[in-house]
N, C-alpha and C positions, 0 to 999 in steps of 0.2 A: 504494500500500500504506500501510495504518496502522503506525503505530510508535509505540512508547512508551518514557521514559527510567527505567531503573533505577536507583536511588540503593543503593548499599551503605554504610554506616554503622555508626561505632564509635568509642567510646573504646577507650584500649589497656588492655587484659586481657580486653574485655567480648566476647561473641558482636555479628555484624553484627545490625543492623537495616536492613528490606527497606522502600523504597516505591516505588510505583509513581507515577509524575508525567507529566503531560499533556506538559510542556515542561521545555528545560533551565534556564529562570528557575526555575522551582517548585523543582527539584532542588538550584538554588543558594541561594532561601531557606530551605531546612532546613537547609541545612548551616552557615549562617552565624547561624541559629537556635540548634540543636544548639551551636554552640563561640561564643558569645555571647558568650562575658569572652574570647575572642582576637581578635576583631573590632573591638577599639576606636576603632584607627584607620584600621575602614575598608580592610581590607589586601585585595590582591585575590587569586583562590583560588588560582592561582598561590605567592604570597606565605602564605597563610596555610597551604594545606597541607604546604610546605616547612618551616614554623614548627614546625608539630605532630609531621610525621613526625622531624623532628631531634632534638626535644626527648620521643618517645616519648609523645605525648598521643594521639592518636587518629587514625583513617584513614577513607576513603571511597573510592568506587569509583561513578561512572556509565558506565554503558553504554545505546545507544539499539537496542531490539531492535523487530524485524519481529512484527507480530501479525498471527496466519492467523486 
């Protein structure tokens, strides 16, 4: 079966933005794209989305879904 990864994405106040991505590399360069001045040192997403979520910056969500 084909699959594909979902990115959900957001700064905090804003509505998600949707993409559809081939792979979970792709998913993780928009996201470290998207939040670009928190990524200075390279944090890993682990690290960087605890940074965000704490401090009320923004959020994301991948999910990898079956396509019929």
């Amino acid at each position: 079966m084909d699959t594909i990864i979902t990115l959900q994405i957001r700064n905090s106040g804003d509505d998600y933005e949707v993409y559809l991505c081939k792979t979970h590399e792709i998913a993780e360069r928009i996201i470290r794209d998207w939040f670009s001045e928190y990524c200075t040192d390279n944090p890993t997403l682990e690290e960087l989305d605890e940074y965000l979520w704490r401090n009320d910056i923004g959020y994301w969500q991948v999910n990898e879904e079956v396509v019929l």
